[in-house]
C-alpha positions as CSV (number, residue, x, y, z in Angstrom):
1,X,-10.6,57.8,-28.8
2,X,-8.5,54.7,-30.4
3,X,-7.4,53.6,-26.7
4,X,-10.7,53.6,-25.3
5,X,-12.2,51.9,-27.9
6,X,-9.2,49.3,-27.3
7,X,-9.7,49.2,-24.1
8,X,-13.6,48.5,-25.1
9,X,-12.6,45.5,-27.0
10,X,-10.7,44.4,-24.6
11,X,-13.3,44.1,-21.8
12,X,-15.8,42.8,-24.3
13,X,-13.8,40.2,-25.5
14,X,-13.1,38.9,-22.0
15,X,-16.6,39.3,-20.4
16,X,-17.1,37.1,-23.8
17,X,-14.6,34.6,-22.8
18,X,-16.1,34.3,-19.2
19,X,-19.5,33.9,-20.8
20,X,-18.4,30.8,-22.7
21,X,-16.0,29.1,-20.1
22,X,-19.5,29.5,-18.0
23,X,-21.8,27.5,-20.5
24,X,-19.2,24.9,-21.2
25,X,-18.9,24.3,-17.4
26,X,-22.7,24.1,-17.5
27,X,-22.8,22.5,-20.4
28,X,-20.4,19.5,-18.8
29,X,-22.0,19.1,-15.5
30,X,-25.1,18.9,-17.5
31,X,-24.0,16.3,-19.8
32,X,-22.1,14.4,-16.7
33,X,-25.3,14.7,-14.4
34,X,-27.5,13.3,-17.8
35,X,-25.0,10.2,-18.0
36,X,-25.1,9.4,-14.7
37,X,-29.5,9.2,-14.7
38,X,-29.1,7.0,-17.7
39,X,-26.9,4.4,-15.1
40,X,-28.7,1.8,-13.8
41,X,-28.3,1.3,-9.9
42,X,-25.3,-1.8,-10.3
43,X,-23.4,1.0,-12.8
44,X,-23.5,3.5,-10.6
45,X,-22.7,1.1,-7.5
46,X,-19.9,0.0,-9.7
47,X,-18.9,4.0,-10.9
48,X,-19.2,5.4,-7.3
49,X,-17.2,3.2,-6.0
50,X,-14.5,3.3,-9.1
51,X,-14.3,7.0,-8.8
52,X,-14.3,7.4,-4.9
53,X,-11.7,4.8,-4.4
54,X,-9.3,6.2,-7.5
55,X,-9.6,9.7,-5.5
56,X,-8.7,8.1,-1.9
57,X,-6.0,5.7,-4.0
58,X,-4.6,9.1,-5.9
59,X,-4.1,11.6,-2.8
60,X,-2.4,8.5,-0.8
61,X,-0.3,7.0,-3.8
62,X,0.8,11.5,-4.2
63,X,1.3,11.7,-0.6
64,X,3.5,8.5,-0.3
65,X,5.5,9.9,-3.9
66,X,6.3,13.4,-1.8
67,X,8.3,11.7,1.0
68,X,4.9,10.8,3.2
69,X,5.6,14.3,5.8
70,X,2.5,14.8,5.1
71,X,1.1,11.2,4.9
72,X,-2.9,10.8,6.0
73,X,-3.6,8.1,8.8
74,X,-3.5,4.7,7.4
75,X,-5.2,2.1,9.9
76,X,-3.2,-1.4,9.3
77,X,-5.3,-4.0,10.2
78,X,-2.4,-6.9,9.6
79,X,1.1,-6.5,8.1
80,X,3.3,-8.2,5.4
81,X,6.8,-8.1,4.6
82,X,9.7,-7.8,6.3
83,X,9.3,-5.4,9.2
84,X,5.9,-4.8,8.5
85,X,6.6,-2.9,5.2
86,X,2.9,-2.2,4.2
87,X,-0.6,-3.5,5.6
88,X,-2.5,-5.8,4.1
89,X,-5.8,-4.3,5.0
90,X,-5.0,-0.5,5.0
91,X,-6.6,2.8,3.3
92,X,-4.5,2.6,-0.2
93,X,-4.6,-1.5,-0.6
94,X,-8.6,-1.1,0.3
95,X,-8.3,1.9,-2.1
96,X,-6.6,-0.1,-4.3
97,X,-9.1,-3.0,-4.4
98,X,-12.2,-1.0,-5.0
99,X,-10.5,1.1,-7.6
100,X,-10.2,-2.2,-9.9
101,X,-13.3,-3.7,-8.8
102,X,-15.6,-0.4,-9.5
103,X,-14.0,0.3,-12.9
104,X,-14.1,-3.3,-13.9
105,X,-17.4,-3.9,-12.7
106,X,-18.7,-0.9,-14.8
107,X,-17.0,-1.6,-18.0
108,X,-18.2,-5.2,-18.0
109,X,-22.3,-4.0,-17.5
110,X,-21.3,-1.2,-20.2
111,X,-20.2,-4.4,-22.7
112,X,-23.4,-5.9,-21.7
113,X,-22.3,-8.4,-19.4
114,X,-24.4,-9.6,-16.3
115,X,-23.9,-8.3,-12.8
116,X,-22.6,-11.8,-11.9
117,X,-20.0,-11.8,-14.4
118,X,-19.2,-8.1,-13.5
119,X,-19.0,-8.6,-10.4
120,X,-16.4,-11.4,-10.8
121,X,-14.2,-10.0,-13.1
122,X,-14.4,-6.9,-11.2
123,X,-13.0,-9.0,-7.8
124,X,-10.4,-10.5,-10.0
125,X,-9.3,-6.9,-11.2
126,X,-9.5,-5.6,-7.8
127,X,-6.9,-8.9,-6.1
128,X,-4.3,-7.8,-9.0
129,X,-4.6,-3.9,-8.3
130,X,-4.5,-4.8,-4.6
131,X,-0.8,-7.1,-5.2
132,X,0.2,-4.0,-7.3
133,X,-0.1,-1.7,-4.4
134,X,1.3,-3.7,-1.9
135,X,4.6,-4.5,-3.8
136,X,5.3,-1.2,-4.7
137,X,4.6,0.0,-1.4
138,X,6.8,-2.8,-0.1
139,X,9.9,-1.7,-2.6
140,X,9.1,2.2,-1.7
141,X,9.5,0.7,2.3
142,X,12.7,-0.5,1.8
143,X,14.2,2.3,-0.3
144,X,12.8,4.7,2.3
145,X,14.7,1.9,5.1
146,X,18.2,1.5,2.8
147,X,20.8,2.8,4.7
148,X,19.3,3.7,7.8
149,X,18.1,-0.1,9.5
150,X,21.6,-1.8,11.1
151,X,20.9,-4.9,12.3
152,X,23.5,-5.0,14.4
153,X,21.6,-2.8,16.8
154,X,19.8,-6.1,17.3
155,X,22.4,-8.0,19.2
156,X,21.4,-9.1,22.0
157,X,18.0,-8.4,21.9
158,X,16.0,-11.2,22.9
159,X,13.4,-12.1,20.0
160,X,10.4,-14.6,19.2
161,X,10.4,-16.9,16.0
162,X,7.8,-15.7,13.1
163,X,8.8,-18.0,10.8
164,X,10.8,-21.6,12.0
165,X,14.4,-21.5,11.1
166,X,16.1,-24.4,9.7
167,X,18.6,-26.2,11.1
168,X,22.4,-25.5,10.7
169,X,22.0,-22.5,8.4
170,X,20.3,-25.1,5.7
171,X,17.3,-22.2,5.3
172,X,16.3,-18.7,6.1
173,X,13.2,-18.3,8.8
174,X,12.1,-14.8,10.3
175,X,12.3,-13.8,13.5
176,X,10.4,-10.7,15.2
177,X,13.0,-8.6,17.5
178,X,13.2,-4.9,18.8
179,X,15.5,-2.8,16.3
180,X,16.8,0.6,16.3
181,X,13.8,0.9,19.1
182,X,11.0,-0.4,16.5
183,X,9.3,-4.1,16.4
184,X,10.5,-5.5,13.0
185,X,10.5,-9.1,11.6
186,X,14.2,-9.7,10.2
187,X,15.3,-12.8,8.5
188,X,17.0,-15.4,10.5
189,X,19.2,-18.2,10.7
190,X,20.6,-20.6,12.9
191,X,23.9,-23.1,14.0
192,X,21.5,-24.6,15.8
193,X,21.1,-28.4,15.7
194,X,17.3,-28.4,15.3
195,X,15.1,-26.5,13.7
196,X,13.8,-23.8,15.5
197,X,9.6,-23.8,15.7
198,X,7.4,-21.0,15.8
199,X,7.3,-18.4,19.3
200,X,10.1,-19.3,20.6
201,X,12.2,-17.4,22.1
202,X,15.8,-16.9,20.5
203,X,19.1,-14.7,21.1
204,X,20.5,-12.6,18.5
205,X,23.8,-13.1,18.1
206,X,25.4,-11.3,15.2
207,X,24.9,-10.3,11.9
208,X,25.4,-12.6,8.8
209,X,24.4,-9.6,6.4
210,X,22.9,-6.5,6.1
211,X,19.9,-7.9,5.7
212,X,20.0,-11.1,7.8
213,X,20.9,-12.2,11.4
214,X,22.0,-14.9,13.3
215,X,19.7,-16.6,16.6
216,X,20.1,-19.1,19.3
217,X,17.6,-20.5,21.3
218,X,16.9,-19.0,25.0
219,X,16.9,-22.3,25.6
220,X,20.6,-23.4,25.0
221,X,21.9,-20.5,27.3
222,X,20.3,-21.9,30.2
223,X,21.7,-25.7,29.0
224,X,25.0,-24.1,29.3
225,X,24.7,-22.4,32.6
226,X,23.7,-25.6,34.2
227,X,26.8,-27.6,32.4
């Protein structure tokens, strides 16, 4: 008698339970679908576009974190950094921008601020969330890199100048050459006499670091072979 009225209990407290997880679940969609009526159409153009970006920015940013195996597609429509270390126009920096700029846009109408002013502080919030993103995808590039680029697989390889390279090792330039099978742009320098301009075409010769190499100009071996 004692155990099935236990027992009893038991089920009566947890049908209980279920019925009041239920109505605060209702309760919250309720209250969440009431605040977002009250939103006028710039706050919710400004909360959509916070809260879908901060989901695409989230699962990227998590993905990236784990190793990337399981990394989603990210479309790079131009490249920064040393071998291309992140794009400048990609799924998480685009995540990134409208993630500050839909937040910012919709705390700055919630203070009572114009959409003009929103919408300018929001693109200012949006440029710093965007720099954030690409450095620390730059410094997660080059950890995931450490250890595993030599440059002196590049010897050899014939090249094209990214950025000019001073004269007589006075300055560091860039230079983009096949490495280790992969398109990268390394940073350069030169014995050369004269500066060495943009697209054209260069040696490498040897290694002056790990992270640095050294160039000639095409141009200079056939100078030789005719002397």
């Amino acid at each position: 008698m004692v155990e099935n009225l236990s027992t009893s209990v038991c089920l009566l407290t947890k049908t209980i339970l279920e019925e009041d997880n239920t109505t605060l679940d209702s309760l919250y969609k309720f209250q969440m679908i009431e605040y977002w009526q009250t939103l006028d159409s710039a706050q919710k153009t400004f909360t959509g576009v916070g809260i879908i970006s901060s989901l695409v920015l989230t699962l990227q940013m998590l993905l990236v974190m784990i190793g990337g195996g399981f990394d989603m597609p990210d479309a790079e429509i131009a490249e920064t950094g040393e071998g291309g270390a992140t794009g400048v126009f990609s799924i998480r920096t685009i995540g990134a921008f409208f993630t500050g700029f839909g937040w910012a846009g919709a705390a700055m109408l919630d203070a009572g601020y114009g959409t003009g002013a929103a919408t300018f502080v929001a693109t200012i919030s949006g440029s710093i969330f965007l720099a954030i993103v690409i450095y620390l995808m730059t410094y997660l590039h080059s950890l995931r890199q450490e250890g595993t680029l030599n440059y002196k697989n590049a010897i050899g390889q014939v090249g094209s100048i990214y950025l000019p390279v001073p004269p007589n090792r006075k300055g560091i330039g860039q230079v983009e050459v096949m490495v280790q099978g992969r398109l990268r742009i390394v940073k350069a320098v030169t014995d050369n006499d004269k500066k060495i301009a943009n697209r054209i075409a260069v040696r490498v010769t040897e290694t002056v670091d790990e992270q640095t190499i050294l160039v000639v100009p095409l141009e200079n071996e056939s100078s030789e072979k005719n002397i």
